[in-house]
C-alpha atoms as one frame of an Amber mdcrd trajectory, in Angstrom:
protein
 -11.741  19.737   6.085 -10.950  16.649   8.050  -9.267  13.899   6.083  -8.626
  10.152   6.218  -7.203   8.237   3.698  -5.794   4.760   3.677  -3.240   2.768
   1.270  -3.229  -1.170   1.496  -1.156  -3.226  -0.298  -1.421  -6.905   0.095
   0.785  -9.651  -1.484  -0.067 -13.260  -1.939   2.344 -15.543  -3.277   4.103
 -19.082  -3.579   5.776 -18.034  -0.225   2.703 -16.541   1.508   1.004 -13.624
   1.982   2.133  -9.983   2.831   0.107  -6.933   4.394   1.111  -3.507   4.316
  -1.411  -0.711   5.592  -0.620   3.270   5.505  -3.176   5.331   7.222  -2.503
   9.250   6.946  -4.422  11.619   9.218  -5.515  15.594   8.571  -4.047  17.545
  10.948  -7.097  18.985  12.289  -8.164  15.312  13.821  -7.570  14.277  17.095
  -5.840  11.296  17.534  -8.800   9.989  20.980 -11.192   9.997  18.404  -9.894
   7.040  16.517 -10.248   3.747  17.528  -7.367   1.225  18.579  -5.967  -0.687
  16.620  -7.824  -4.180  15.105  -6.100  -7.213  15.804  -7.305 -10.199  13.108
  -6.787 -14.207  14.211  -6.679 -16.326  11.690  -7.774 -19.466  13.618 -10.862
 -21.005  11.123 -11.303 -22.130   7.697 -11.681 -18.925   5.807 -12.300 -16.672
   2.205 -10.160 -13.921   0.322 -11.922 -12.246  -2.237 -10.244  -9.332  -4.557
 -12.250  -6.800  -6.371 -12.077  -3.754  -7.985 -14.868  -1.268  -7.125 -15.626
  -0.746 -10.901 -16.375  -4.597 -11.520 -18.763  -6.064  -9.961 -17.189  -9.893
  -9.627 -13.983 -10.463  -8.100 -10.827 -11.189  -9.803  -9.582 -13.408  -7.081
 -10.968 -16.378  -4.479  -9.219 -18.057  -2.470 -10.605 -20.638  -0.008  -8.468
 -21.418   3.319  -9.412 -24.289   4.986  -5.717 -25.891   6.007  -3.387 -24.215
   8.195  -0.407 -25.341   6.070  -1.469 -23.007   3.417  -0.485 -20.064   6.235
   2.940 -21.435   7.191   6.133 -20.780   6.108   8.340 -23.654   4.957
């Protein structure tokens, strides 16, 4: 059987955030059938929201709507 699976950690802090993603493949995939990689830009106001998958409200919000939350001092 064909398998993907995918770890991602994310840390969010006094000092900013931190993103960490693992992706493992079966052998048995090929690696043209998977698409490129996503590229995220950060350039609006937006929303974090954490959640478990058992619960069904999130244990964290977090509104960004000024770029100084994003950069490092």
């Amino acid at each position: 059987m064909d398998k993907i699976t995918e770890d991602v950690r994310f840390q969010l802090n006094e000092y900013g955030a931190r993103l960490s993603v693992l992706t493992e493949m079966g052998a048995e995939l090929a690696y043209d059938d998977h698409p490129p990689p996503r590229h995220f830009v950060f350039d609006k106001p937006f929303l974090i929201l954490l959640e478990k998958s058992s619960s069904s409200r999130p244990y964290f919000a977090l509104w960004v709507g000024n770029p100084t939350l994003l950069v490092a001092e």
